[in-house]
C-alpha positions as CSV (number, residue, x, y, z in Angstrom):
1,X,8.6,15.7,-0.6
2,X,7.6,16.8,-4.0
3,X,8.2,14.5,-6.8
4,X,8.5,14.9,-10.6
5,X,6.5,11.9,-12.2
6,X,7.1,13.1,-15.5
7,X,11.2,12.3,-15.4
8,X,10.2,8.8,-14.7
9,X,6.5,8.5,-16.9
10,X,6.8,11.3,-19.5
11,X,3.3,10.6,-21.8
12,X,1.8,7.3,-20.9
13,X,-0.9,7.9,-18.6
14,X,-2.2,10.9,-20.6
15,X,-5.4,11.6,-21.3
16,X,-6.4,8.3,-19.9
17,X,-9.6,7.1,-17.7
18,X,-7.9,5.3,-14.7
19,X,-9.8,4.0,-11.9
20,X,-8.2,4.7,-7.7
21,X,-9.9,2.1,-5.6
22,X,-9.4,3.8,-2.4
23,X,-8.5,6.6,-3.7
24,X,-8.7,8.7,-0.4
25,X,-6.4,6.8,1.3
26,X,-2.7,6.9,2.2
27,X,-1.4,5.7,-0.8
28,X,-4.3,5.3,-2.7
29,X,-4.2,9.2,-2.5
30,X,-0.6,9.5,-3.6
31,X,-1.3,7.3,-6.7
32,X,-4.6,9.4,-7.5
33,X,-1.5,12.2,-7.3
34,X,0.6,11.4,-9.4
35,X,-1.9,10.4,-12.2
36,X,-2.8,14.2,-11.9
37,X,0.5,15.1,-12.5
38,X,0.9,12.9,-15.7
39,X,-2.6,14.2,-17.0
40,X,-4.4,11.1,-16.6
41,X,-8.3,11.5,-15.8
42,X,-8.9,10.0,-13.0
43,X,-11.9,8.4,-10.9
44,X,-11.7,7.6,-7.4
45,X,-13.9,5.5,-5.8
46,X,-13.5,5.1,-1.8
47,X,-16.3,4.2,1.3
48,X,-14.5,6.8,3.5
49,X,-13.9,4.4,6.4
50,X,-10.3,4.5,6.7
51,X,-9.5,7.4,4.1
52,X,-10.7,11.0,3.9
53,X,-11.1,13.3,1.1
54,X,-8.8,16.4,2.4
55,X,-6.2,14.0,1.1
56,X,-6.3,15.0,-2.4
57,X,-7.1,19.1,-1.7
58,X,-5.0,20.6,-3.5
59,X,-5.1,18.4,-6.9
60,X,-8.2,16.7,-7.5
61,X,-9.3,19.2,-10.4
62,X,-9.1,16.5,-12.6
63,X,-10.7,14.4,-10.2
64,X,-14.0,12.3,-10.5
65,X,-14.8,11.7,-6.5
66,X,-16.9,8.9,-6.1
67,X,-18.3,8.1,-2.6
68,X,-19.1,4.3,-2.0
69,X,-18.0,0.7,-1.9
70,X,-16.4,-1.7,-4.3
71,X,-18.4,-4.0,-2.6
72,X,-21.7,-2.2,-4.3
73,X,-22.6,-3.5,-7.5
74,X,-23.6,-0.2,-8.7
75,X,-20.9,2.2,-7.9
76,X,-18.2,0.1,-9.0
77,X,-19.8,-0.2,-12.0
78,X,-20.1,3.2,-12.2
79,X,-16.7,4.0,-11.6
80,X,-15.1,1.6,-13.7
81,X,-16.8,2.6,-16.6
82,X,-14.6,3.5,-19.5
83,X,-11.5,3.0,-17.6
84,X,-8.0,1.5,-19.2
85,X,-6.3,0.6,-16.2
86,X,-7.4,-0.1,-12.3
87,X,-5.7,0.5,-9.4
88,X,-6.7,-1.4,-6.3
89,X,-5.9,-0.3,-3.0
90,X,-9.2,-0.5,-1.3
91,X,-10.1,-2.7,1.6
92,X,-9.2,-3.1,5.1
93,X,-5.2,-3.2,6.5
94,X,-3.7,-3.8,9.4
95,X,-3.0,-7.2,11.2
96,X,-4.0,-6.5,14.5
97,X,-7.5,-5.5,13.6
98,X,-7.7,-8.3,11.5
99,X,-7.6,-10.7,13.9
100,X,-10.0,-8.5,16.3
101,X,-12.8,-8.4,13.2
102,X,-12.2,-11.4,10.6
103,X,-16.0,-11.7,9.2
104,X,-15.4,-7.8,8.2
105,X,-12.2,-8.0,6.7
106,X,-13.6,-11.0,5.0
107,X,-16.3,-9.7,3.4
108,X,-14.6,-5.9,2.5
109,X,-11.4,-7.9,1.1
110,X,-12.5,-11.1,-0.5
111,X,-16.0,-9.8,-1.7
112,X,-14.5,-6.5,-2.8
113,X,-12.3,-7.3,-4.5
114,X,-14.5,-10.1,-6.7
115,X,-17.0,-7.1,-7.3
116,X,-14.3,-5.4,-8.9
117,X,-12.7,-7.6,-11.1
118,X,-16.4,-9.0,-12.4
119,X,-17.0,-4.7,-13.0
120,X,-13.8,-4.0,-14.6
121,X,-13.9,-7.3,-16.6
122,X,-17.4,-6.6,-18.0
123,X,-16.2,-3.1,-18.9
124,X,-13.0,-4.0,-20.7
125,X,-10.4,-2.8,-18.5
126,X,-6.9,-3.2,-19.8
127,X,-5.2,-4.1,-16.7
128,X,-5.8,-4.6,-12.5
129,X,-2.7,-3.7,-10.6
130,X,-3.5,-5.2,-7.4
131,X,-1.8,-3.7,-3.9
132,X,-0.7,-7.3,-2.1
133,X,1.0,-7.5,1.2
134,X,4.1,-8.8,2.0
135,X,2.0,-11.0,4.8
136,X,1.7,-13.4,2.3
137,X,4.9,-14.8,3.5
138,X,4.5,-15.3,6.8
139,X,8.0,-16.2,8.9
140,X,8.9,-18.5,6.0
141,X,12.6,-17.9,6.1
142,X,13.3,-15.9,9.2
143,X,15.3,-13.2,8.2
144,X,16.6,-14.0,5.0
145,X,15.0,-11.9,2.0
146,X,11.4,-13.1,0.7
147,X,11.4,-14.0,-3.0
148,X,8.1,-14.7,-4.9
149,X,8.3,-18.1,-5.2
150,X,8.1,-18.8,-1.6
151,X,5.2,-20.5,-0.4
152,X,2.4,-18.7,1.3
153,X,1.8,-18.8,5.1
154,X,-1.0,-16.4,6.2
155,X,-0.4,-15.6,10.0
156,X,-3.6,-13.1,10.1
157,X,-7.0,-12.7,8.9
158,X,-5.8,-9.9,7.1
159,X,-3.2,-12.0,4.7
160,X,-5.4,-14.8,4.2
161,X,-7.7,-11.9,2.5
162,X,-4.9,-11.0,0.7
163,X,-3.9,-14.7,-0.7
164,X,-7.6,-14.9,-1.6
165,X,-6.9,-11.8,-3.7
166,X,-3.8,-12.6,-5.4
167,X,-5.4,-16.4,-6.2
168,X,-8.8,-13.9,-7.9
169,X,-5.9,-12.0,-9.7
170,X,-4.5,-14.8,-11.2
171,X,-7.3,-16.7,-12.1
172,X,-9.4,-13.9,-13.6
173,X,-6.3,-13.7,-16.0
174,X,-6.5,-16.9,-17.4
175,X,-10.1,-17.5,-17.3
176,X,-11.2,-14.1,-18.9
177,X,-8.5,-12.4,-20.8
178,X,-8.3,-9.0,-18.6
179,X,-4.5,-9.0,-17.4
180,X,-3.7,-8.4,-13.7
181,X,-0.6,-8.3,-11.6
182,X,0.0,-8.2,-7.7
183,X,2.5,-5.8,-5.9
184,X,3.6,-7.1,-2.4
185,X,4.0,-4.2,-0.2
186,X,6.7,-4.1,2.3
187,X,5.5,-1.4,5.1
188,X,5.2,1.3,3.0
189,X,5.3,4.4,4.8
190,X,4.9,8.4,4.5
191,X,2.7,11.2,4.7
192,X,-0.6,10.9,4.9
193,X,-0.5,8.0,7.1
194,X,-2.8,7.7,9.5
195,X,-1.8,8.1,13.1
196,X,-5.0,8.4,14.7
197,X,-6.5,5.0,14.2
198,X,-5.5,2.2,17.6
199,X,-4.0,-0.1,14.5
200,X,-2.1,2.6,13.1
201,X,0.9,1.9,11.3
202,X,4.1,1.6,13.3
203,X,6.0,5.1,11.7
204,X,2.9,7.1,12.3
205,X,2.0,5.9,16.0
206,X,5.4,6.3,16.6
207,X,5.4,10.0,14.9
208,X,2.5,11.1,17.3
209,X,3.1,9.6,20.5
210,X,7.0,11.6,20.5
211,X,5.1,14.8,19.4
212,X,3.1,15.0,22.4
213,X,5.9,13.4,24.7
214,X,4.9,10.5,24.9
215,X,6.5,7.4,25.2
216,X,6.4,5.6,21.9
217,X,5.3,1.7,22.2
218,X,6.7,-0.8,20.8
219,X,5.4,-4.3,20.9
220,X,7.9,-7.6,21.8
221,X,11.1,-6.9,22.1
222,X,11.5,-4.5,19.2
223,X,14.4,-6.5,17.4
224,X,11.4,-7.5,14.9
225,X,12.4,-6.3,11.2
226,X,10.8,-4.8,8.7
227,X,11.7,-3.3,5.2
228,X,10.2,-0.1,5.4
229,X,9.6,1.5,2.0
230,X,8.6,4.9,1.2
231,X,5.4,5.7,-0.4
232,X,6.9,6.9,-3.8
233,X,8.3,3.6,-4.7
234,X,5.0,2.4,-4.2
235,X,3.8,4.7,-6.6
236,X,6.5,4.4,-8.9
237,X,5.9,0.2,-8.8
238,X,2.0,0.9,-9.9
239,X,2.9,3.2,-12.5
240,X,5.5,0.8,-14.2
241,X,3.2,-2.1,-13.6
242,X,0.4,-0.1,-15.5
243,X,3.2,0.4,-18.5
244,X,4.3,-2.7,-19.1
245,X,4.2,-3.5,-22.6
246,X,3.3,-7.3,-22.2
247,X,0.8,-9.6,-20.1
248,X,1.6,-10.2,-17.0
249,X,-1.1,-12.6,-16.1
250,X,-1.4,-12.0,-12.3
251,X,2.5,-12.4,-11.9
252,X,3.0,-11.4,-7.6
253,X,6.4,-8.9,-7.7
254,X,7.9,-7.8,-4.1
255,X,7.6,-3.7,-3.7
256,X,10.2,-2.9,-1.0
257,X,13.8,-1.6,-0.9
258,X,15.3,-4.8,0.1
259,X,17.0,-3.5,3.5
260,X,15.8,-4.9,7.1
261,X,15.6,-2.5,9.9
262,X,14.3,-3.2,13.2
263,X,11.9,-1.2,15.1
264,X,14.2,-0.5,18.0
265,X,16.7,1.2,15.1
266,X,13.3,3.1,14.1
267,X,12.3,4.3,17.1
268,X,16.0,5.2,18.0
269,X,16.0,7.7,14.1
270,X,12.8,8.8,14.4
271,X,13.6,9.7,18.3
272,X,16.6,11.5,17.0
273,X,15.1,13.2,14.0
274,X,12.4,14.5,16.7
275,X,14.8,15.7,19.5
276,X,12.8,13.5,21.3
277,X,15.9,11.3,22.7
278,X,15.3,11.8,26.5
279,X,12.1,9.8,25.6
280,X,12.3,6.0,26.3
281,X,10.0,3.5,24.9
282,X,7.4,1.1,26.6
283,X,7.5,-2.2,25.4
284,X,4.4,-4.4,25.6
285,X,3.6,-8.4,24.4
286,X,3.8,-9.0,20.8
287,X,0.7,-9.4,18.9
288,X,-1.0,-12.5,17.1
289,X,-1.0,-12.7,14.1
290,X,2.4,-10.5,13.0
291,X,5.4,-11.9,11.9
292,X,9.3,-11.4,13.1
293,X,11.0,-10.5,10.1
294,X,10.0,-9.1,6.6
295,X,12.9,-8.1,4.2
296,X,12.1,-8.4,0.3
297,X,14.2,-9.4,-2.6
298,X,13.4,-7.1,-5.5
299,X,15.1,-9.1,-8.1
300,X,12.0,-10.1,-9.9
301,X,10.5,-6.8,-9.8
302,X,14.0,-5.4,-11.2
303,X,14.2,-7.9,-14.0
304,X,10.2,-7.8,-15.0
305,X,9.6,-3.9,-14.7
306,X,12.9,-2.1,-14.4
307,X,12.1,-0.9,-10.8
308,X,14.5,0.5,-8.5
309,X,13.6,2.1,-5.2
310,X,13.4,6.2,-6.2
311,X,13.3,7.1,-2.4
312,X,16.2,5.7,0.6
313,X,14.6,4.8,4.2
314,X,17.0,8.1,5.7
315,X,15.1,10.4,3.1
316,X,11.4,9.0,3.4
317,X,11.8,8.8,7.0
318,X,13.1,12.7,7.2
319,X,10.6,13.7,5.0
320,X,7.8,11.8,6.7
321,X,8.5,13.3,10.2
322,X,8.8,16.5,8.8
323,X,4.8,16.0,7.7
324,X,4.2,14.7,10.8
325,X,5.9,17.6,13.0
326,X,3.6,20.1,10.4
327,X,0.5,18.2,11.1
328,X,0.7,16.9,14.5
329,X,2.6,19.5,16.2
């Protein structure tokens, strides 16, 4: 699904140095995109370990690849160098995992993520638009819609890192004057997501277990929700972020669509969109860490930055199979 950035950001992002921490990732690719499209130079910075560079063939011209860590002192200061505005997507997802490797997502996360802001503070960055989680929440609330000022209640290695992050986002704001803001990600999905990976995202497991025939799995009894948000709201939540005229000292503002679905009503469209029907699913025990229900109020990120989900669940999802029936047939 093509999109036309320049409706939405005509001139902004022109002609300016803008830094992609893991850039050659899912979304950090789709970002690094549409910064192309709005003429923005762009350096991307990504280790490789979950992300590949194929992802931006096609329109990296513009493109300053760097291959390396945040984590090392001198290539983050390299990158950073000259920039206006950071994007920060790299580091280490999925819950699972998390609670499998905790001193590694420790140390990628947390100790990332402080390289970066002390590079990008001594170079004079404008802004840090951080990529939160909507883990941050935990089950606070059951199924009623998660609003910022909701407590934390980290279930997972993975969203302590996070609440680490946010807390560094925040308090680098105050103490040194470079502005920052956190955007909690509700299950953002799309193409480019990686299905090959045993913690892969639920949407692309899903996408390559009923393209071979296979019986999707689904873990508990399936009637856990989530608000599943296509990529190009993501993108479309950095890029207003980036534009806001004010400060926004580290302010934490939900990115989702604000609709619950649960995975048994995702497996049942995606099964349908596939012809894959005749295929039941296997359902396993849940796993630690994860929470039951995730469903965001966008309010605050309405009021603060004028977003408004550009993309529907029916049309992401469409569109994402369709990548995945190209690439994985």
């Amino acid at each position: 699904m093509n999109m036309n950035w320049t409706q939405h950001h005509p001139d902004h992002f022109r002609d300016a140095r803008v830094l992609v921490t893991g850039a050659a990732g899912f979304i950090g690719s789709h970002i690094t995109e549409a910064l192309v499209s709005l003429g923005a130079q762009v350096v991307a910075i990504d280790d490789l370990s979950g992300g590949s560079w194929a992802n931006l063939d096609g329109f990296d011209e513009s493109v300053t690849r760097i291959t390396g860590s945040i984590a090392d002192e001198k290539a983050v200061t390299q990158a950073v160098a000259g920039c206006r505005y950071v994007f920060h997507l790299a580091g280490l997802g999925s819950v699972p995992r998390s609670v499998a490797e905790p001193e590694r997502y420790m140390t990628a996360n947390v100790m990332g993520t402080y390289q970066l802001l002390q590079a990008a503070k001594a170079a004079g960055v404008q802004r840090v638009i951080f990529s939160g989680s909507s883990n941050y929440y935990g089950d606070i609330g059951g199924e009623a819609a998660k609003v910022e000022s909701q407590p934390p209640m980290p279930l997972s290695p993975y969203a302590a890192t996070k609440l680490f992050c946010e807390g560094a986002m925040r308090s680098w704001a105050y103490s040194f004057g470079m502005d920052t803001v956190v955007l909690r990600y509700f299950n953002i999905f799309g193409p480019r997501q990686n299905p090959n990976s045993a913690y892969a995202a639920v949407i692309a497991a899903f996408a390559k277990a009923m393209l071979r025939r296979q019986p999707p799995v689904i873990f508990g009894s399936g009637e856990q929700s989530r608000d599943f948000t296509f990529v190009h709201n993501a993108v479309h939540a950095n890029l207003l972020a980036a534009r806001f005229p004010g400060a926004l000292k580290g302010e934490a503002l939900n990115v989702a669509c604000g609709h619950g679905i649960s995975v048994n009503e995702l497996c049942a469209a995606m099964a349908k969109l596939l012809n894959r029907t005749d295929i039941a699913a296997v359902h396993q025990p849940g796993r630690a860490g994860e929470i039951l229900h995730s469903k965001a109020d966008i309010t605050k990120a309405r009021s603060t930055l004028g977003y408004q989900p550009l993309v529907d669940f029916d049309t992401g999802l469409a569109a994402t199979v369709e990548w995945y029936r190209r690439h994985l047939a």
